[in-house]
C-alpha positions in Angstrom: -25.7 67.2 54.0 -28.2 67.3 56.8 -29.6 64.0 57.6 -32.3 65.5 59.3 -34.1 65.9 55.7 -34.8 64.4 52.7 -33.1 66.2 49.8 -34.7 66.7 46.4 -33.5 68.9 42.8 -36.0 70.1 40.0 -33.9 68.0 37.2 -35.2 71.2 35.1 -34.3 74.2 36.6 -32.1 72.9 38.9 -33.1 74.3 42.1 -32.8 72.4 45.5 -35.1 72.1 49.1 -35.2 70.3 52.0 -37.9 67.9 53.5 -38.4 67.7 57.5 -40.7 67.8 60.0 -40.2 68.1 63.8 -41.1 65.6 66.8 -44.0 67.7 67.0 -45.1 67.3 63.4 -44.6 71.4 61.9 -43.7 70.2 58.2 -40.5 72.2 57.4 -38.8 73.3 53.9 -35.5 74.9 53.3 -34.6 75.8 50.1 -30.6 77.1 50.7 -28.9 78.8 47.9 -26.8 81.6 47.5 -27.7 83.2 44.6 -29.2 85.7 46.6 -28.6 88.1 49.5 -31.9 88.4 51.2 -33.8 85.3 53.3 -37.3 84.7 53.8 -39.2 82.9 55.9 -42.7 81.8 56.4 -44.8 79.8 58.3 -48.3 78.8 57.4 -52.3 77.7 58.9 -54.5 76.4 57.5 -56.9 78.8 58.9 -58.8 81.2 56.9 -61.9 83.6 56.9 -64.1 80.6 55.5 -63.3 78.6 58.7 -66.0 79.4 60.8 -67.3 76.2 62.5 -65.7 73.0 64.1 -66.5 70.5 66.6 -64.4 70.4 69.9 -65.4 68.4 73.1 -68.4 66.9 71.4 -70.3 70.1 70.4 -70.0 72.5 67.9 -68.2 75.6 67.9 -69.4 78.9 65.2 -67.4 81.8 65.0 -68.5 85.5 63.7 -66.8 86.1 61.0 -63.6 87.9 60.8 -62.0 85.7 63.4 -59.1 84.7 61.6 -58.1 88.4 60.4 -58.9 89.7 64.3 -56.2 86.7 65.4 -53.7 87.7 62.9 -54.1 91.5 64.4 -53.6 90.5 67.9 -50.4 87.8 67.9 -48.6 91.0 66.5 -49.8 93.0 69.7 -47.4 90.8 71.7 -46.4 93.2 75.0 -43.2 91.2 75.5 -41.7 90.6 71.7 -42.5 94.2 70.4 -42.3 92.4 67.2 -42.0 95.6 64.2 -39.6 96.9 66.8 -37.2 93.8 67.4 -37.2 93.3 63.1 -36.7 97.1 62.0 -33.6 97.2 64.3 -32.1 94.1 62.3 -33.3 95.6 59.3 -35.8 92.9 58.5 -39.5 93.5 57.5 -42.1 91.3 59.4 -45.7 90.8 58.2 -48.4 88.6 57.7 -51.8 88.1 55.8 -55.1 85.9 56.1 -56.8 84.5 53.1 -59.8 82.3 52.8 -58.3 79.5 53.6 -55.2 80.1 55.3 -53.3 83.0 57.7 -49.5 83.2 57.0 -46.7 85.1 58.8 -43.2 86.0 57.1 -40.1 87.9 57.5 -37.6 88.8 54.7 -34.0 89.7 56.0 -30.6 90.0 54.8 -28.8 89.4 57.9 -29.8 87.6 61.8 -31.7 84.0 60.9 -31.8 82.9 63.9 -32.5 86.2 66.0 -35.6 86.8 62.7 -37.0 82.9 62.7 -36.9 82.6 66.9 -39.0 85.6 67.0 -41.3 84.8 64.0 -42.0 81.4 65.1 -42.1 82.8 69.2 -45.0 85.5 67.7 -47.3 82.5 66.3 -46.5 80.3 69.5 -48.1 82.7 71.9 -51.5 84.7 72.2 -51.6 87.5 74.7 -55.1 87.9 75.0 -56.5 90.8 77.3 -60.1 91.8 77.5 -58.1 95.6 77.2 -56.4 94.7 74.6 -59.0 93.2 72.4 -61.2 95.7 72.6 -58.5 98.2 71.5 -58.2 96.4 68.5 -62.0 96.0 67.6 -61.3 100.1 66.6 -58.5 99.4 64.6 -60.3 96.7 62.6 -63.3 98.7 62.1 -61.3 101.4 60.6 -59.6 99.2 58.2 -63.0 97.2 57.1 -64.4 100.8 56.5 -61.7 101.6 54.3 -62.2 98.5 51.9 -65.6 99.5 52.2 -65.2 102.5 49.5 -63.0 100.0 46.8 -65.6 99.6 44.0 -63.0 96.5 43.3 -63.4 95.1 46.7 -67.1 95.8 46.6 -68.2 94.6 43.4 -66.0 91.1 44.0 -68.2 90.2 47.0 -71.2 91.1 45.3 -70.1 88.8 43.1 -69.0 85.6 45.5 -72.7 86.7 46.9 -74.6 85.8 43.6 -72.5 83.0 43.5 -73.1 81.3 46.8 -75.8 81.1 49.4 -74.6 80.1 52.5 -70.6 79.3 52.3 -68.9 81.9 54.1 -66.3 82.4 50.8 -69.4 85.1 50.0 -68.1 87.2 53.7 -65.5 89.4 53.2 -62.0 88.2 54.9 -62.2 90.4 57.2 -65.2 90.2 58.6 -67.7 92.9 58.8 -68.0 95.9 61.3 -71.3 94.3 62.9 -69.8 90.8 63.0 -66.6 91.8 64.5 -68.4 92.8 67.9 -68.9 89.8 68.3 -65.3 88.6 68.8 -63.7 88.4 72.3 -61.2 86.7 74.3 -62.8 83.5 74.7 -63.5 83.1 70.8 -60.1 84.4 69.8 -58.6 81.9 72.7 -60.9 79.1 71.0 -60.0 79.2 67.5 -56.2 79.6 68.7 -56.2 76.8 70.4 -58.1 75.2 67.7 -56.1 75.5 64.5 -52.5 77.5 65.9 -50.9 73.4 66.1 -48.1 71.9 64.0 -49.7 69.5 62.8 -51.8 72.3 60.9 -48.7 74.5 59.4 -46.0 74.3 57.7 -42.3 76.5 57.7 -40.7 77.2 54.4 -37.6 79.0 54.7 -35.0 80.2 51.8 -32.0 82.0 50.7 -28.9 81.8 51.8 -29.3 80.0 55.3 -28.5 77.1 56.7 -30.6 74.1 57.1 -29.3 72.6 60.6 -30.0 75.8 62.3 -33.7 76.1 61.0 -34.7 72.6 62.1 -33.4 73.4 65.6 -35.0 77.1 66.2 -38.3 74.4 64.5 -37.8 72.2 66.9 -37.7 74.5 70.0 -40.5 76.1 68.3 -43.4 76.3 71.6 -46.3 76.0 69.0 -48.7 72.7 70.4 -48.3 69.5 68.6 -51.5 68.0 67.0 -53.9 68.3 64.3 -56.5 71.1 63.6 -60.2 70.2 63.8 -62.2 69.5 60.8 -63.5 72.7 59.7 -67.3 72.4 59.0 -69.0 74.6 56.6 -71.9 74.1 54.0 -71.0 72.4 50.6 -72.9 75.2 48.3 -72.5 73.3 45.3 -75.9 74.4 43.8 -76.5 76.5 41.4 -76.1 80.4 41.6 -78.2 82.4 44.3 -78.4 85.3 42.1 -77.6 85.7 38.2 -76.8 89.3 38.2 -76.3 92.5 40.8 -76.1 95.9 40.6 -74.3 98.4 43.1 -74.1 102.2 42.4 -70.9 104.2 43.9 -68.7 107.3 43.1 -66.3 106.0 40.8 -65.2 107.3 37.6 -66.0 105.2 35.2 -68.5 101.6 35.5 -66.6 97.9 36.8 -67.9 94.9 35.5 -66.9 91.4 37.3 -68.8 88.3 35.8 -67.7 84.3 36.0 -69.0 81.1 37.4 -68.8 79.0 40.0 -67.4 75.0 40.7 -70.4 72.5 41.2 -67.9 69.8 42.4 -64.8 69.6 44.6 -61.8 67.7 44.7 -60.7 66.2 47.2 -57.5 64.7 45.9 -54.8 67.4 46.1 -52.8 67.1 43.4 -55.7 66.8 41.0 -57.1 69.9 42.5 -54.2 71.6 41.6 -54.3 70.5 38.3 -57.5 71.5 37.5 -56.7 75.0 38.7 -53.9 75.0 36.3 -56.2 73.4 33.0 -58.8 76.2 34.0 -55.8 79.2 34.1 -54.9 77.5 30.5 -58.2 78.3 29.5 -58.6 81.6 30.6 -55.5 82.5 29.2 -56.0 81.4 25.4 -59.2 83.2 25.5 -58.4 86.5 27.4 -54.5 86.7 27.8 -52.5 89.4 26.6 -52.3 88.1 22.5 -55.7 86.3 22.3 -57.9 87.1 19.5 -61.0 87.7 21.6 -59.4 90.4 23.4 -58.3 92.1 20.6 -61.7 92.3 19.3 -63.1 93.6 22.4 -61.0 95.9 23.1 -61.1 97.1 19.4 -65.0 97.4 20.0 -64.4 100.0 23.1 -65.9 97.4 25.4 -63.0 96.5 27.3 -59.6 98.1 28.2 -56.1 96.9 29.5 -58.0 96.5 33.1 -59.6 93.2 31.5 -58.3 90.3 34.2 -59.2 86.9 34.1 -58.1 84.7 37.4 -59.6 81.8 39.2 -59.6 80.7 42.8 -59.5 77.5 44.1 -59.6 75.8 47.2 -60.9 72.4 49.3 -64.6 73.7 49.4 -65.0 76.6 46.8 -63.8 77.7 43.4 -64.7 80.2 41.0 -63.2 81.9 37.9 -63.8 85.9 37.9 -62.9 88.2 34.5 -63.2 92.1 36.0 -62.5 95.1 33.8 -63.8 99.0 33.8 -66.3 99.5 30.7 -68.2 103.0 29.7 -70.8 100.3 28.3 -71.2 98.1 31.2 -74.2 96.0 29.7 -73.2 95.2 26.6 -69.2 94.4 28.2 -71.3 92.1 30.4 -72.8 90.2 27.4 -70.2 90.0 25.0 -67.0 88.9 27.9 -70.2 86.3 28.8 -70.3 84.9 25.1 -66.3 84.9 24.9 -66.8 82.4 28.0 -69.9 80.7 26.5 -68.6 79.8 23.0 -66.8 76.4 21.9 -63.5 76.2 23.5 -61.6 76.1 20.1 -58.4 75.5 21.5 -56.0 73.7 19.5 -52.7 72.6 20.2 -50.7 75.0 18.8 -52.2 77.5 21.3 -52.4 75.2 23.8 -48.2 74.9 23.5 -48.2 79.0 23.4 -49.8 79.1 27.1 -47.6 76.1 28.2 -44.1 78.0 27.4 -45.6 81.3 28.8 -46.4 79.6 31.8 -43.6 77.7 32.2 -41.4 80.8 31.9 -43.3 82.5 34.5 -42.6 79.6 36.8 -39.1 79.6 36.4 -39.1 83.4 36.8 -40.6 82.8 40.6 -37.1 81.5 41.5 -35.5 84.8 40.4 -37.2 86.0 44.2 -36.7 84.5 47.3 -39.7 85.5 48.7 -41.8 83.6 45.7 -39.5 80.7 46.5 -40.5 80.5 50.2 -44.1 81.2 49.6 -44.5 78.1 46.9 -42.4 75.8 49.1 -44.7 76.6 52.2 -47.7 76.4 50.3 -46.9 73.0 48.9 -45.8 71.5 52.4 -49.2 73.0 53.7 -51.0 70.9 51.5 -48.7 67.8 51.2 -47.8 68.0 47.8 -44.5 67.1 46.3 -42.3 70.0 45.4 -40.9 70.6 41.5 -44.1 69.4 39.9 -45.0 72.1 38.1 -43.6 71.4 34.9 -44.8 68.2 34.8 -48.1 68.6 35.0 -48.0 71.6 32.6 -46.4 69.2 29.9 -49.3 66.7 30.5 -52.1 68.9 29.8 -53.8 68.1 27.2 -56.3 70.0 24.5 -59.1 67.6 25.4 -58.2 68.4 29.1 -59.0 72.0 28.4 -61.8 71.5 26.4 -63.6 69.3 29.0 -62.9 72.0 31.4 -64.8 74.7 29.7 -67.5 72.5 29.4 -67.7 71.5 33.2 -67.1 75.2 34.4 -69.5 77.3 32.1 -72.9 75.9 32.9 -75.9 78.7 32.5 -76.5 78.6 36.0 -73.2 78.6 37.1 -73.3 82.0 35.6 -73.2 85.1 38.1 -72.4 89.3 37.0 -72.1 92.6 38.9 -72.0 96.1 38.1 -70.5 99.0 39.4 -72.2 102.3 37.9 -71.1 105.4 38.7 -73.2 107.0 41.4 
């Protein structure tokens, strides 16, 4: 074995990775196995749509929004790597894909590591940056941000993260908008590259069958700056709703509802966060999930079909749980999925047990993919949390855990809902 990382085993499922981290501090996982043909391979900033302000030099630096998602469309414009090119002839697929709080970059493969990982890493280590070929881009974006423009889904969401919050950019859409895009250009791309595109602000996670040594060297020669990312700034928002309800008319078929409610506190311990995101899925679960009782009778009512979804978000500086469904009776879908969340959580442990084994065999399903393998390993390095904890903390959650989750979340003026009518 490599001693140029620290190996660790799940003792339950049995699966193995690989902890290093280069001179230059890029925090690197391998998870090697051969149970599969394919490879993928990821790497990782923390850099999303929501970061949109940091100090450099002693002053602050604001950015329009869209930033992140404009950066992401440019490092793949690179003149010299010709990067969907260079993959498709090796048969690999290259893509990549900016959240709110993070951009990420992968490749999935079945043959060429080191020819696929040289080039990955060599596209985030480099921005060619052009006033031409900005500007060429600005079209491109536009087109897409028009398109999401006509999903009533899309829409009604960030109506939603609007009622919820006042200023924190969560409420702007990741992409920007197709005013506040204009407002991107070399030297604000250049600044927030230089800013948060730094090892000490990523992480690689690599897995399938590969081997370990030759990551951590491609890693190593990787040209991406060593340091840390500046601290992004951005308004705490932890007040109570801005709006309570919303309304949007478009051409759809039939109405969308979306209603939930917003966190009044953050976390900043990481592995508590990530157990509170877990207790809250538990609860949302036992109440809407595929064999709960409530959903039965709402769906036996006509107010709610198989659309019904219940999911929360969560993050350093925002979270929010969001139940979205199509309804022919909008209003009165809007009041009684609202009551569902209102009432006593009633969770027992019996139920509480149920959720546990459904969860814990979709976790052990996510190593049945390499791609789901790579994507968990670099999310957790990203964050510096331990791998293979998962099943831990699902056995330690506890009924009163759940219960005193409902209770913080589902405050009255926590409370936000949109609908989509049909125009």
């Amino acid at each position: 074995m490599s001693d140029r990382f620290e190996h660790l085993e799940d003792p339950v499922v049995g699966e193995r990775v690989q902890l290093g981290e280069t001179s230059k501090g890029l925090k690197i996982r391998v998870a090697p196995t051969d149970r599969f043909r394919e490879m993928s391979a990821m790497i990782t900033f923390r850099y999303g749509s929501t970061d949109l302000g940091f100090d450099v030099a002693g002053s602050r630096h604001s950015s329009p929004e869209g930033v992140a998602h404009y950066l992401e469309h440019k490092l793949f414009e690179d003149d010299e790597l010709h990067v969907f090119e260079r993959f498709g002839q090796r048969g690999a697929q290259v893509n990549a894909m900016t959240g709110f709080g993070r951009t990420t970059y992968y490749f999935n493969a079945t043959t060429s590591l080191e020819e696929n990982l040289q080039d990955l890493l060599h596209l985030v280590s480099n921005a060619h940056l052009t006033d031409e070929n900005v500007e060429k881009e600005r079209g491109i974006i536009a087109q897409e941000l028009r398109m999401y423009e006509d999903s009533p889904e899309y829409r009604g969401f960030f109506d939603l993260l609007r009622c919820f919050y006042r200023e924190h950019p969560v409420r702007n859409p990741v992409g920007g908008t197709v005013e506040s895009i204009q407002g991107i250009d070399v030297a604000e791309l250049t600044a927030c590259y230089d800013a948060y595109y730094r090892c000490g602000n990523a992480a690689l996670a690599v897995a399938g069958p590969v081997d370990s040594d030759a990551v951590f060297e491609l890693a190593e020669a990787c040209a991406l700056r060593a340091g840390e990312a500046p601290v992004s700034r951005c308004p705490e928002d932890l007040g109570p709703v801005q709006a309570t309800s919303h309304e949007r008319a478009m051409e759809i078929a039939r109405p969308r509802v979306l209603l939930g409610f917003k966190e009044r506190s953050l976390v900043e311990d990481v592995s508590a966060r990530v157990t509170r995101d877990l207790v809250t899925r538990i609860w949302l679960d036992h109440v809407f999930g595929a064999a709960s009782d409530v959903r039965e009778e709402l769906h036996r009512k006509g107010l709610v079909d198989d659309s019904l979804s219940a999911s929360y978000t969560g993050d350093r500086a925002f979270g929010f749980a969001v139940l979205a469904c199509e309804s022919d009776e909008p209003d009165r879908a809007v009041d009684a999925l609202r009551g569902a969340l209102k009432a006593p959580c009633t969770i027992e442990e019996s139920d509480l047990e149920r959720v546990r084994r459904k969860m814990l065999g979709r976790y052990v399903r996510t190593f049945e993919s390499v791609q789901p393998v790579a994507m968990g390993h670099g999310d957790e390095a990203l964050e510096g949390l331990a791998p293979f904890g998962a099943v831990e903390r699902m056995r330690s959650v506890t009924v009163d855990d759940v219960r005193a989750r409902h209770a913080e979340l589902c405050r009255d003026d926590s409370f936000a809902s949109v609908v989509v009518r049909a125009d």
